[in-house]
C-alpha positions in Angstrom: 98.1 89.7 54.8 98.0 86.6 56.8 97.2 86.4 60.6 100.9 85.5 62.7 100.3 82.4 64.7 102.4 83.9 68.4 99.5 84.9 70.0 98.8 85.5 73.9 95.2 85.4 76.3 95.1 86.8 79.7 92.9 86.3 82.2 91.4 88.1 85.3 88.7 86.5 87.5 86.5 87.5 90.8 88.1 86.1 93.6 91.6 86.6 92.8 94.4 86.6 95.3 95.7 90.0 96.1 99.1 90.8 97.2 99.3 92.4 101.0 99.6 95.8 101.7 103.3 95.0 102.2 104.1 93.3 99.2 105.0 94.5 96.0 103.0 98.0 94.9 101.2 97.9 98.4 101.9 101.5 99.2 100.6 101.8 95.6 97.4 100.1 96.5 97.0 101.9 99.6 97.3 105.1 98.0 94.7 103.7 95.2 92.7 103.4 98.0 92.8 106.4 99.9 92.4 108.3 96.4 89.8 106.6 94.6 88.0 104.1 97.0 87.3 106.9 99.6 84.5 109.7 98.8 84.6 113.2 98.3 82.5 113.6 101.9 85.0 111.9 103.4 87.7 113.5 101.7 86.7 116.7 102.6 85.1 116.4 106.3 88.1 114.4 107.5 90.1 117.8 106.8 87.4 120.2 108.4 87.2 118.0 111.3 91.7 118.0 111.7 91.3 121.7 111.3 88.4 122.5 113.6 90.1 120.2 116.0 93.5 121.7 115.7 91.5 125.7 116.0 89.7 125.0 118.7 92.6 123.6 120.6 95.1 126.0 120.0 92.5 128.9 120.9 91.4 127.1 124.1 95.2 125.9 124.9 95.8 129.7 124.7 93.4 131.1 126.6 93.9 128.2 129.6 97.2 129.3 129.6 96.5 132.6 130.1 93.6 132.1 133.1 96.6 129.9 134.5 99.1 132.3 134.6 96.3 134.7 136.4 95.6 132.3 138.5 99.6 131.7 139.4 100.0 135.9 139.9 96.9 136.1 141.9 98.5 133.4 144.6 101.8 134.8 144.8 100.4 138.6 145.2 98.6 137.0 147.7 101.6 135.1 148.9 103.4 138.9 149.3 100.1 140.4 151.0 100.0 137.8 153.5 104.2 137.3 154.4 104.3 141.4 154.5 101.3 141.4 156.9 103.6 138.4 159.2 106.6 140.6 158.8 104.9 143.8 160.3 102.9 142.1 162.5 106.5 140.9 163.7 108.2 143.7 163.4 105.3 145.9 165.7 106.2 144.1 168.8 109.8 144.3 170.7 110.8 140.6 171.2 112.4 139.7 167.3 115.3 137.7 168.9 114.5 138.0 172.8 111.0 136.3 173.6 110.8 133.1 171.3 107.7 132.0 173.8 105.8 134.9 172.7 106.9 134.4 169.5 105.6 131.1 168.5 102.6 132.7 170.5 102.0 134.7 167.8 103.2 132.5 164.9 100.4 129.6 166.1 97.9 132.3 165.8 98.9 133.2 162.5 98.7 129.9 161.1 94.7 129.7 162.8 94.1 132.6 161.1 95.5 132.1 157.5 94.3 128.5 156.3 96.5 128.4 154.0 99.6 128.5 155.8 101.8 125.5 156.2 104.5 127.4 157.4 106.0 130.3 159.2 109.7 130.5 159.7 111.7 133.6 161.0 115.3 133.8 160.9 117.0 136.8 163.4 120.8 137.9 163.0 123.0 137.3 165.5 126.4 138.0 166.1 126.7 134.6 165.2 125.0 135.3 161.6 121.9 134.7 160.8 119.7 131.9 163.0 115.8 130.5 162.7 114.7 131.9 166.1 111.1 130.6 165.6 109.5 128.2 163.2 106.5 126.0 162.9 109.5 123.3 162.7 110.7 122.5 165.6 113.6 121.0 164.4 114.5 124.1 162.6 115.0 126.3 165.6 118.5 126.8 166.1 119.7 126.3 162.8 122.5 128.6 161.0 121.8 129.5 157.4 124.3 128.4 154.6 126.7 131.1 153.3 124.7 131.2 150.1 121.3 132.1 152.2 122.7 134.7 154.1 124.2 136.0 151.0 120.7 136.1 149.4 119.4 137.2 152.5 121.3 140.1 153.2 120.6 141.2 149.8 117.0 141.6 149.9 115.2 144.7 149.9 111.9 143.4 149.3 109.8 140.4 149.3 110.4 137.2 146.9 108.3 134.5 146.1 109.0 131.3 144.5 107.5 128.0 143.9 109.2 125.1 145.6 108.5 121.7 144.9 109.6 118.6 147.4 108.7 114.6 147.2 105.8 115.7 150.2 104.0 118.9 148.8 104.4 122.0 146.2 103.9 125.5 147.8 104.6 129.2 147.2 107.5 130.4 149.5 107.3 134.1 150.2 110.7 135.6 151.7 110.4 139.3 153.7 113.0 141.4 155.4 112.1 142.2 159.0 114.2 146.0 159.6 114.5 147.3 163.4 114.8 151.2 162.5 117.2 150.9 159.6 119.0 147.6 160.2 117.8 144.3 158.5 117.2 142.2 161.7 116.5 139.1 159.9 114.0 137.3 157.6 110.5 135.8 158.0 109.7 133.2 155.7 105.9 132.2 154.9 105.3 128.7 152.9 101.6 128.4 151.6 99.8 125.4 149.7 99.3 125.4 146.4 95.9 122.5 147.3 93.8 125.6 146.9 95.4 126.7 143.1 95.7 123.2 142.4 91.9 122.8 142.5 91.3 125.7 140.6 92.9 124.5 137.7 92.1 121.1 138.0 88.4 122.4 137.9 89.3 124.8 134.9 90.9 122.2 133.0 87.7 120.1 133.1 85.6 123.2 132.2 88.0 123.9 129.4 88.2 120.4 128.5 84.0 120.4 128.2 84.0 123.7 126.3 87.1 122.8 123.9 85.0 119.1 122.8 81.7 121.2 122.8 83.6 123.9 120.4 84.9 121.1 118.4 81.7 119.6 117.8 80.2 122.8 117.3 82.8 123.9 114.5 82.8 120.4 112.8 79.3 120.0 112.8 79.0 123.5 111.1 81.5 122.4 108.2 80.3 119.3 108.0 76.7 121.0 106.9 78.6 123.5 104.7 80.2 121.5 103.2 77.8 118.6 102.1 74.8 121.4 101.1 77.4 122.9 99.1 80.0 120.9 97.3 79.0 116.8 98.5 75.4 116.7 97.7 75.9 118.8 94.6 78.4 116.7 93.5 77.1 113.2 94.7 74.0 114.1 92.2 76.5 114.9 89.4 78.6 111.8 90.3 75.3 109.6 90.1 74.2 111.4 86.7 77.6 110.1 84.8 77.4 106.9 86.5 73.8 106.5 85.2 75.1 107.8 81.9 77.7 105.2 81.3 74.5 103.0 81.8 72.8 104.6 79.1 70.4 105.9 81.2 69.5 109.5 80.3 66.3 109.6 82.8 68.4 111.1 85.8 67.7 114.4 87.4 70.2 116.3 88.5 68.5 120.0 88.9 68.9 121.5 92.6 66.1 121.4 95.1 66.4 125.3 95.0 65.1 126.8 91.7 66.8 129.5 90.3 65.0 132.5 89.7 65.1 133.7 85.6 67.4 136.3 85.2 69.6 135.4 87.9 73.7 135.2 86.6 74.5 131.9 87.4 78.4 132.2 89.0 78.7 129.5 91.5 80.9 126.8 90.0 79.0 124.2 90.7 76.0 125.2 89.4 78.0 126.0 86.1 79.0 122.6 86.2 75.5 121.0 86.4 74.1 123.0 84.1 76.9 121.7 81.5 76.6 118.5 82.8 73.2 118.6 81.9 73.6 120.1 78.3 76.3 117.5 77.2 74.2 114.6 78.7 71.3 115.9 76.2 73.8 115.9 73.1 75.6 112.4 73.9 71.8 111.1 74.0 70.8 113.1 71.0 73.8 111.7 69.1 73.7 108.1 70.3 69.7 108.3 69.1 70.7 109.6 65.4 73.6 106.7 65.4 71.3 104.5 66.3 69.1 105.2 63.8 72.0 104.4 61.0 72.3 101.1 62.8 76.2 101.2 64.1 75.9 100.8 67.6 74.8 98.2 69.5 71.4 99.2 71.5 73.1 97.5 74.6 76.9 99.0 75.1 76.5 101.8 72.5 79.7 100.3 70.6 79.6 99.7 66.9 77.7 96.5 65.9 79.0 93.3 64.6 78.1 94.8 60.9 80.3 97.8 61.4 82.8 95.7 62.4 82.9 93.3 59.3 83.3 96.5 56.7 86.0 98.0 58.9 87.8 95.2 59.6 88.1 94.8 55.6 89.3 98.5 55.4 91.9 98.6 58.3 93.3 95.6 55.9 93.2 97.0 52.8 95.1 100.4 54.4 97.5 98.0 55.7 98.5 96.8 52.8 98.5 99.7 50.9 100.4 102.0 52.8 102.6 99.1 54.5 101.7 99.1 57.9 100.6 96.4 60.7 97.2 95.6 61.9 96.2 94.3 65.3 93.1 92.9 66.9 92.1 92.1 70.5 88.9 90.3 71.2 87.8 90.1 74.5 85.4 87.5 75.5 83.3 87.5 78.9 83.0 84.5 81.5 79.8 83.8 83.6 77.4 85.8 81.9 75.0 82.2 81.1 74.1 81.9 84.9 73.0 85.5 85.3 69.6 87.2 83.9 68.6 89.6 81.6 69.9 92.6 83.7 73.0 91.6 85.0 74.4 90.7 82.5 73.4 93.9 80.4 75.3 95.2 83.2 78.6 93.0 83.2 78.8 94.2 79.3 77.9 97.6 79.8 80.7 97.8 82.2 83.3 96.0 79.9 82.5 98.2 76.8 83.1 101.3 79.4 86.0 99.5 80.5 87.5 98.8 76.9 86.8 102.7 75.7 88.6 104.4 78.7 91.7 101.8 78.6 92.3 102.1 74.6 93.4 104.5 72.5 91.3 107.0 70.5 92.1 105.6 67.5 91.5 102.4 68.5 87.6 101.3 67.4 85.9 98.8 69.5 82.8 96.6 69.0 80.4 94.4 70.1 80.7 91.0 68.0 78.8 88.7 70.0 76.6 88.1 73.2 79.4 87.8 75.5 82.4 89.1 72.5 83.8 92.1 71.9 86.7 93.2 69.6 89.3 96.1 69.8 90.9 96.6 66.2 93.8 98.6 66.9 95.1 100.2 63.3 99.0 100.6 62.6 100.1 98.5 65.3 102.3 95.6 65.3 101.5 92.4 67.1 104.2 93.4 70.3 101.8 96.8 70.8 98.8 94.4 70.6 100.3 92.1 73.5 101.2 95.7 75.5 97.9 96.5 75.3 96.2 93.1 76.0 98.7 93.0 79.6 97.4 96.9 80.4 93.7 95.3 79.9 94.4 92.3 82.1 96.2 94.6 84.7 93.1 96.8 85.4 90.6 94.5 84.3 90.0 93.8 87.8 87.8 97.4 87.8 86.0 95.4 86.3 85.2 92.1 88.1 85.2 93.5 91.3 82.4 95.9 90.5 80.1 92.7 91.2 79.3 90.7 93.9 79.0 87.6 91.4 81.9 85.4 89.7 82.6 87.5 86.1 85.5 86.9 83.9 87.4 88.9 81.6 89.6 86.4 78.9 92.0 88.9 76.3 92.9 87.6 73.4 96.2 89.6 70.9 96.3 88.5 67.3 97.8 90.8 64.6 99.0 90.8 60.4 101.3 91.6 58.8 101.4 94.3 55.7 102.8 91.7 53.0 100.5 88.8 54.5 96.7 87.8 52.4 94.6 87.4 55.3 91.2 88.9 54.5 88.2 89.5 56.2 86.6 86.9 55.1 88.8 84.4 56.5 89.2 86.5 59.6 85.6 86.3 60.9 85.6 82.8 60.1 88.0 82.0 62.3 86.3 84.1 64.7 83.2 82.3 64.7 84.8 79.1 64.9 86.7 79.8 67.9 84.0 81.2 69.3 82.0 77.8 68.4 84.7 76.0 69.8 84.9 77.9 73.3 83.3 76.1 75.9 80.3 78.5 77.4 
């Protein structure tokens, strides 16, 4: 089995240009974004708060509606009371169409006596139909109504109000028949402001405005406690625990402030999940001691040593040539790790041998063959699946790099054999410590 000479590296440094949002895959990026750059507080309190926001306003909206409309019937009930008070104050003295002096008389004192009032009109029918014999409008005086008002007019058999709105001013308009005995002698008409409403519900749209934030705030603030005692801060301290474990650091606490008491049946979700959190975390350490132990893993990553390596390397051969199948290998080799310390670059490998288990398969074994060299053999695949893999590494091998705030890099490197080919493994790691000899650091 003899190693085939096509073989590919990839590359993926800190400090790499990334496309714009707009560019290719940027909706993908953004949405990479939202989903895994954002946290679970956010994720969940920016919800709560676009509920709460959307509650409290519909339930204040409604109930502002309602006080309006109250408001809007009380001023036109009082817009009847005060045009049927006019009418019969009218109709109690003998001068409807006879004594317009008197009349306006009256109508001026009406106005001093009703703020309210912009305007008193009353309309008298004559043989000539139906006229404004008195108004506050002196231009008005004289002045036939249309065909359409006299229709309307004639047709009334009790008092209407409606709202009418002009470039000047809005007021309520309050129409009243004025009888003599059982004829309709006419119409008074009563205009009042709407300054008065107006302020009302300019003043109960600022109180509703207050109460609606201070409900808002109220309600938000309550779910934003809820919610961090019970899911967030459970589930930051779980979150920290596995991040702690990918270290290899078993040390972490991640009991609750509250003890629970003995005996107690444990059936919040959460707590079920800590509690098997905590178990497995206890087994993967138990394990990984009793590996160690057999001297397999490296004390630094947790992948199998260089010596593990070297007799399965020679095994993966000999099954390839015995039951006729392809072999691959990547070997990964990590950039900048001479100008960091001790620690940081414990942590740069640690990170890459994480990296390297989650992106390969399960049947894919990886190790640790060097200070700054690891190796993925990959068994029954040919050289093309190698070179697939090696591009899915270099893709997302930026999780890696960008995990540090100092210049890391990540070099791939695909080499494969064939089943009728006499490479060994022997020759193999020779040629792996040349190159590696070779490599500039």
């Amino acid at each position: 089995m003899t190693s085939t000479n096509d073989r590919r590296e990839t590359e993926a440094a800190a400090g790499s240009e990334t496309p714009g949002v707009f560019g290719p895959g940027g909706w993908a990026r953004v949405r990479s974004r939202l989903r895994y750059g954002t946290s679970l507080r956010l994720k969940l309190i920016a919800p709560a708060l676009v509920i709460s926001c959307l509650v409290v306003g519909a339930l204040f909206w409604f109930a502002f509606a309602s006080l309006h409309s109250s408001i809007q019937s009380i001023y036109e009930q009082r817009a009847r009371s005060v045009a049927a008070l006019i009418s019969k104050s009218i109709q109690e003295k003998d001068y409807i169409l006879y004594y317009s002096d008197e009349l306006d008389a009256d109508i001026r004192k009406l106005l001093s006596r009703y703020e309210s009032i912009v305007g008193i009109t009353v309309i008298g029918a004559t043989a000539r139909g139906l006229v404004t014999v008195a108004s506050t409008d002196p231009t008005a005086v004289g002045r036939l109504a249309s065909e359409e008002e006299a229709e309307r007019y004639e047709s009334m058999s009790d008092v209407a109000v409606e709202s009418v709105h002009s470039a000047r001013r809005n007021f309520l308009r309050a129409v009243h028949p004025i009888t003599s005995g059982i004829e309709k002698a006419g119409v008074v008409v009563v205009d009042m402001s709407l300054d008065e409403q107006a302020g009302y519900v300019r003043g109960l749209s600022w109180a509703f405005g207050v109460a609606a934030v201070a409900g808002f705030l109220l309600l938000g603030g309550l779910l934003h406690l809820v919610l961090t005692v019970l899911v967030t801060q459970p589930v930051r301290r779980l979150a920290r625990a596995a991040v702690a474990i990918t270290q290899r650091d078993y040390s972490i606490d991640i009991a609750s402030t509250l003890r629970r008491t003995p005996g107690t049946p444990v059936r919040d979700e959460v707590c079920q999940l800590e509690d098997g959190f905590h178990f497995m975390s206890k087994v993967i350490q138990t394990h990984e001691q009793e590996l160690r132990k057999l001297v397999l893993l490296d004390a630094v990553t947790g992948l199998y040593n260089v010596a593990h390596f070297q007799g399965q390397l020679g095994i993966e051969l000999g099954k390839g040539r015995r039951y006729r199948h392809p072999t691959s290998l990547l070997v990964v080799d990590i950039g900048g790790l001479s100008d960091l310390d001790a620690a940081d670059a414990d942590r740069v490998r640690v990170r890459t041998a994480n990296f390297l288990l989650s992106g390969l398969r399960r049947v894919d074994t990886v190790f640790r063959i060097g200070s700054d060299r690891m190796a993925a053999l990959l068994p029954v695949t040919p050289l093309e699946g190698a070179w697939v893999a090696a591009d899915r590494l270099r893709v997302y091998s930026a999780d890696v790099v960008s995990q540090f705030g100092f210049p890391v890099s990540l070099t791939v490197t695909s080499m494969g054999w064939e089943p009728d080919g006499d490479a060994s493994a022997d020759v193999i790691l020779h040629q792996l410590s040349a190159e590696k000899e070779d490599s500039p650091e």
